[in-house]
N, C-alpha and C positions, 0 to 999 in steps of 0.2 A: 719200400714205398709206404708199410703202412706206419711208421715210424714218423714217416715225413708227414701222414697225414694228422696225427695226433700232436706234431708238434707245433704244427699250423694251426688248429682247433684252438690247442693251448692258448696261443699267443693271441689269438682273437680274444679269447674270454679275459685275459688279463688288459687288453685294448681296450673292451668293454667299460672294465670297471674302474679303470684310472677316466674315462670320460664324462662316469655319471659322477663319481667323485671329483668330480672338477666342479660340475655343476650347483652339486648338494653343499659342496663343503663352500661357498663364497662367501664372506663376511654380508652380512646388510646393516646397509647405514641407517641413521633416522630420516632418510627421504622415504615419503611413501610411493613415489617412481618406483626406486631400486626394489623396496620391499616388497611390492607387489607383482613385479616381474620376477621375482626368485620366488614367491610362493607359486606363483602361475604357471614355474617350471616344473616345481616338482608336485601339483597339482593333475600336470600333464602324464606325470611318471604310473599312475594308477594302474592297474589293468582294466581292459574294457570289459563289460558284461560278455556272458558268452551270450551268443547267437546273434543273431543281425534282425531281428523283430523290435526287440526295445532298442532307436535307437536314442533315447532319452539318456537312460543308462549306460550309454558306452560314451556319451559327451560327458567331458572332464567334469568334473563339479569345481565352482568357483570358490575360492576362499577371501570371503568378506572381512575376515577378523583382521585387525591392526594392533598388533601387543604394542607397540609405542604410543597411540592411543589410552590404552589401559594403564602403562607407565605412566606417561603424563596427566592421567587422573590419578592416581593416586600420589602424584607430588604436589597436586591443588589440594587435595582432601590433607594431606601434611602439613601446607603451609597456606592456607588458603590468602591469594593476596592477587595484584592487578597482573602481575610478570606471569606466576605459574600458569592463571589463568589465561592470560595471552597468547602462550607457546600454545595449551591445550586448542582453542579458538583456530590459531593461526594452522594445527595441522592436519586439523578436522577439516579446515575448509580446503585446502589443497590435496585434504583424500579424495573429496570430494569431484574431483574432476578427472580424478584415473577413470577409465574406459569403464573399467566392470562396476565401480564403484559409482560412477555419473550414471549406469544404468539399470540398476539394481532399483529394489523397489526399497525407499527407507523401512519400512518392518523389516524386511530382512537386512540391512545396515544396525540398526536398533538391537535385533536380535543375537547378530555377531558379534558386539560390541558392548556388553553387559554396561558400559561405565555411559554409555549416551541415556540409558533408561534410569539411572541411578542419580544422576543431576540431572533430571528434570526437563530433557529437552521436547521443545514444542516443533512440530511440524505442518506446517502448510501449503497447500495443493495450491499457487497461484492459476491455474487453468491451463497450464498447457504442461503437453507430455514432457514428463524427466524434468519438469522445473519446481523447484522447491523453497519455501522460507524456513530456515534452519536458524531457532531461538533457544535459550535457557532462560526464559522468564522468572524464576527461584533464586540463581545467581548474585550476589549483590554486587559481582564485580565484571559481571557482564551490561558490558557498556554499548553493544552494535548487535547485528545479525548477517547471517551467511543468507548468500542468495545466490543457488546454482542454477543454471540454467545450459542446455546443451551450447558445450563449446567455451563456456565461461565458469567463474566463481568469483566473489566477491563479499567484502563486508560492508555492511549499509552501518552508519552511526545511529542509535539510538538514543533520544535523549535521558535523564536520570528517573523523571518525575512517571513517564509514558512506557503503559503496556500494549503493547502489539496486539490485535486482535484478529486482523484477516490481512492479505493482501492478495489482488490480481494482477494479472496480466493482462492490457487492452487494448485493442488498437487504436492509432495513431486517428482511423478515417473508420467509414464501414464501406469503404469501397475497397473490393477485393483486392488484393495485390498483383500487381502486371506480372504475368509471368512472362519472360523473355525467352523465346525459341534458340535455340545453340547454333551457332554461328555455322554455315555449311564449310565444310575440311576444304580447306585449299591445296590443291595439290600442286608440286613442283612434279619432280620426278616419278615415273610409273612406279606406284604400291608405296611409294612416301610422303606422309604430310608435312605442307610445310609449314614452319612456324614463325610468327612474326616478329620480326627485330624487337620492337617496344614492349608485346609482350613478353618476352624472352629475360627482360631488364625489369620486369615491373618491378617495384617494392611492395613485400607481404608485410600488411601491418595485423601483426598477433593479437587477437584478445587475451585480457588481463590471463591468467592462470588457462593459457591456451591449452589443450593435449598435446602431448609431445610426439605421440606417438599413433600413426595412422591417419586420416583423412578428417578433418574435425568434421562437425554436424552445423546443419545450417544455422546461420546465428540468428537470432530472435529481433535483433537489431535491423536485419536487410530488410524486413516485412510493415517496421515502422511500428513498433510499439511502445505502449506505458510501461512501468511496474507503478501500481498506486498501495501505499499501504496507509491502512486507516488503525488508529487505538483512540487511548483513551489516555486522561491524568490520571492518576492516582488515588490523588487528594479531592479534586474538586469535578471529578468527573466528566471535566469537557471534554469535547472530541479533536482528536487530531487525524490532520489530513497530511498526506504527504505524496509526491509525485516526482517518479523518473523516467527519463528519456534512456531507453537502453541505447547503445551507441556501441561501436566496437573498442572504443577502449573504455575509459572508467563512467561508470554511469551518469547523465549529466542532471540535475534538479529541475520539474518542468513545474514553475509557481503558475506559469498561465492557464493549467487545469482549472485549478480553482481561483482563477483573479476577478470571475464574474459574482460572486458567492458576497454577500456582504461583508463591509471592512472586518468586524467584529464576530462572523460565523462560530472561528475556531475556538475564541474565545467564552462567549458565552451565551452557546448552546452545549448541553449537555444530555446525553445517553448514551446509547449503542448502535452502534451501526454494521450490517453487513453487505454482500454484493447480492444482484440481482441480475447476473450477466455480466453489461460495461453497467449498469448505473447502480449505485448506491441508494439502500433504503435504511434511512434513520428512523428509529426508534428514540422520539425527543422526553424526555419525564424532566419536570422541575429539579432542582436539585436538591438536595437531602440534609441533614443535621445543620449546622452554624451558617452553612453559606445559605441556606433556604433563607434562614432567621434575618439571615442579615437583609437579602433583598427585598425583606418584607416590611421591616424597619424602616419607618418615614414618619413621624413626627410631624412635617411641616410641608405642605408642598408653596410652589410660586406660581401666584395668578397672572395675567395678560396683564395686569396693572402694576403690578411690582409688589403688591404687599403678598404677605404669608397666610397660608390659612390651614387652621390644626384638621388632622385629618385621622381616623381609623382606619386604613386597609382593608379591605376584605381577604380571608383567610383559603377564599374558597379554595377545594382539593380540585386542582385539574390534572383529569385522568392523561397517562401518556397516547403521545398519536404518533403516526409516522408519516415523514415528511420524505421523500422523493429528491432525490438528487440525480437529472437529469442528465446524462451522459449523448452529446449533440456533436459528437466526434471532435476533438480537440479542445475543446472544454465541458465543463461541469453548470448546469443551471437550476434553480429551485423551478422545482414544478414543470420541466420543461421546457421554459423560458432563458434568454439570455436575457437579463432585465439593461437597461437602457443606462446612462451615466447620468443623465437630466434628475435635477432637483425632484421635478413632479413625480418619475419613477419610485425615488427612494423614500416620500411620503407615502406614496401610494402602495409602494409593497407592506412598509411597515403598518400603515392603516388595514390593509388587507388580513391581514396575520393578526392583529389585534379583531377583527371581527370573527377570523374562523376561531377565533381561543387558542391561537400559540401564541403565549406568550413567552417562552422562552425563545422558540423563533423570529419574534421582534425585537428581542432585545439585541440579536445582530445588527442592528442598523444604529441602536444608541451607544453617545460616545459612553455615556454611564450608564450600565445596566438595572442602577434603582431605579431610574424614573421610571420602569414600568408600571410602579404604583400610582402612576397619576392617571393612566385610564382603566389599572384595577378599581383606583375609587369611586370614579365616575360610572363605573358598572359598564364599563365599553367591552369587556372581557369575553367572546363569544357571542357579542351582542350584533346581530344580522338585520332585525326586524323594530322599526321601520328603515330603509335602507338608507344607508349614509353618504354625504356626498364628501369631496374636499375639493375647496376652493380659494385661488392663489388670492391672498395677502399683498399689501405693499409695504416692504421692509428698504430697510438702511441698508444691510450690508445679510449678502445670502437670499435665503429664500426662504415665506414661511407660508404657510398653509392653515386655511381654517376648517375643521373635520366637524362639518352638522350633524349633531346628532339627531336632531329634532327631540330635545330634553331641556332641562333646567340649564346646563351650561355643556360647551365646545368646548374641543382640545383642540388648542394651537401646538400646531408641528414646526419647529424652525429647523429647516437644513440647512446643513455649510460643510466646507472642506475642512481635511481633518489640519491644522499648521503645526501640530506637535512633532518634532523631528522622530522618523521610522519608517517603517516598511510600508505603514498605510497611511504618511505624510501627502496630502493632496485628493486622498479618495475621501469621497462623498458620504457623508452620514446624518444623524438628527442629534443634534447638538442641543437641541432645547423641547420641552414639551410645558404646556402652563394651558393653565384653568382659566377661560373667558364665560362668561355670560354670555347667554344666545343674545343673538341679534333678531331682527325682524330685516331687516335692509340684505343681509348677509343668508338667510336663511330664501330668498328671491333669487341671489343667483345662480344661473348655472356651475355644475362644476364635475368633475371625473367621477362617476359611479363608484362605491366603497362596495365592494362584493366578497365572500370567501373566496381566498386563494385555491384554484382547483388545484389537484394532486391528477398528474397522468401516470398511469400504471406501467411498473416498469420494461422494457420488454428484454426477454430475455436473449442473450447472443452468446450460444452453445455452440458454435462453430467449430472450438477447437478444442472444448472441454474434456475432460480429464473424469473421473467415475475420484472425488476427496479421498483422500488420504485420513485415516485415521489421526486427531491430535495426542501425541503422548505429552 
């Protein structure tokens, strides 16, 4: 008997070890699925701490490290080109969505991964838990960015010229989201629920880079949100705006965020911009070296009568200020306002801005951004007092506006739609600005009060916020 029990024993231990060597010995492919479930296996294999007090210490510890990762950096850094860096791009983001990997905090991602700190990767807290903007700003063959978010991943395009500086997450309304109660169990037969034909049949439609494995997390999508991401040029420092519609499959482009914003905004204003909750607060400063030079540049401006008249500029420094972009749930407005499509509106914003001293935020509304040297010459520039009116014109063809200054001479505003074929083919802008002599007949009528554009403070909407992430 005790023969039999030793040969029993035996054959156990030998059972044992042909099992875990089944386990340990699997090849792993370059999927990071497989690879991370064979690390997570034998991860599991550790001994647990002794005693039952820590039980921190006796849960597995995770293994964040991805050697195909590291391989595939070091065959960019070999041959540095669009391809190598593409594999690397492409398997980062679909690490990106494994379980432990989706919920790890990126420093510790960064940290198991030596090769993510070593090119330069940028990361961004869009405000809500576990969602992240994942950039190589350094890069010159990174051409897009990764955008994780629970239940998904994705690469957003980036243009050539444009650096990333922040983006959110916002919602769709600020009306809280309906939660819906769960349907009460229907029951057929005693102790069994019964289930309904249709749903039985439904069709699952997967988000992009779905989890394959376990119950996903709710999607970001059901609750009706943005992703808004804001940078900048390069070269010329304007600001770019950009907006998506999360959706559950590929994210879809949402331009009617910003379609209330002047035709010419993204164009040409220039600074920095970050979040304030849902609204965006710009930091506007003139622009710097040749493109300054050049707006400043004017020779000749054109009077209300059609002849030329030589002009000097004034050079004054206007200090940077910050302009408000007001978040009114489903679009974007200066000041808080949605401003109006009517001719009068688009003089009247632009005369407004010209009285508080943005000038680089009036030059949104012109089709050409130099004429704003014709009410820098006339010293219109931050000019408040005595207050100015503007008063409709009778024109041929559009609409023009005469802006009293109560001075030596008015600036005539001519709005009209834009006919150049484009994106802002038919939106409303100021087409023309010219030098009139005051009137005495014109300077009698009424007309819309010229006031500074108020700025409302932005309010903040921490609902769902997140404690930033470090940028590496």
């Amino acid at each position: 008997m005790h023969s039999n029990f030793r040969f029993i024993q035996r054959a156990a231990l030998v059972f044992s070890l042909l099992v875990a060597g089944s386990v340990l010995l699997q090849p792993i492919s370059g999927n990071p699925a497989q690879a991370a479930s064979v690390k997570a296996a034998a991860g599991d294999a550790k001994p647990a701490a002794a005693g039952r007090g820590d039980e921190e210490a006796a849960l597995p510890q995770k293994n964040l490290s991805a050697p195909v990762l590291a391989n595939l950096a070091r065959e960019y850094r070999e041959s540095p080109d669009d391809v190598a860096w593409g594999k690397y791009v492409i398997y980062l983001r679909d690490l990106l969505i494994m379980p432990d990997f989706a919920q790890a905090n990126p420093s510790d991602l960064i940290a198991a991964n030596p090769s993510l700190s070593d090119l330069h990767v940028k990361v961004i807290d869009v405000g809500v838990k576990n969602a992240h903007l994942w950039t190589f700003p350094s890069i010159p063959e990174n051409h897009g960015l990764i955008f994780a978010c629970p239940g998904k991943t994705t690469t957003i395009p980036l243009p050539l010229s444009i650096v990333l500086r922040d983006g959110r997450v916002i919602p769709s309304s600020f009306a809280a989201p309906a939660v819906h109660p769960a349907p009460a169990a229907a029951h057929g037969k005693k102790g069994h629920r019964a289930v309904p034909r249709a749903a039985a049949h439904a069709p699952i439609h997967a988000p992009i880079h779905a989890i394959s494995a376990g119950a996903a997390p709710p999607s970001l999508a059901a609750f009706g949100r943005y992703l808004v991401l804001i940078g900048g040029d390069r070269q010329t420092n304007a600001l770019w705006l950009k907006s998506y519609k999360l959706a559950e499959g590929p994210l879809v482009e949402a331009p009617e965020l910003f379609a209330s914003l002047p035709a010419f905004f993204s164009q040409n204003v220039t600074g920095k911009a970050c979040f304030s909750g849902s609204d965006i607060v710009l930091t506007v400063q003139p622009p710097s070296g040749p493109a300054s030079a050049a707006d400043e540049k004017s020779d000749t401006i054109l009077q209300s009568n059609g002849k030329t008249l030589a002009v000097k500029p004034t050079n004054a420094a206007i200090a940077g200020y910050k302009v408000v972009l007001k978040y009114l749930g489903g679009k974007f407005g200066l000041a808080g306002k949605l401003p109006d499509d009517a001719p009068l509106s688009v003089a009247l914003a632009f005369a407004q801005n010209i009285c508080a001293g943005r000038a680089d935020v009036a030059k949104a509304w012109l089709v050409d951004p130099k004429l704003v040297s014709i009410p820098k010459y006339l010293g219109l520039i931050g000019k408040s007092t005595p207050p100015m009116r503007l008063v409709a014109m009778s024109s041929g063809s559009g609409s023009r506006y005469r802006m009293i200054t109560s001075g030596k001479n008015d600036l005539i505003i001519d709005v009209g739609r834009i006919t150049s074929p484009g994106r802002l083919k038919g939106q409303l802008a100021v087409k023309g600005l010219f030098v009139a002599p005051s009137d005495a007949y014109a300077a009698k009528m009424t007309g819309a009060l010229v006031m500074p554009q108020p700025v409302d403070k932005p309010v903040m909407d921490n609902s769902d916020a997140e404690p930033k992430t470090p940028a590496h």
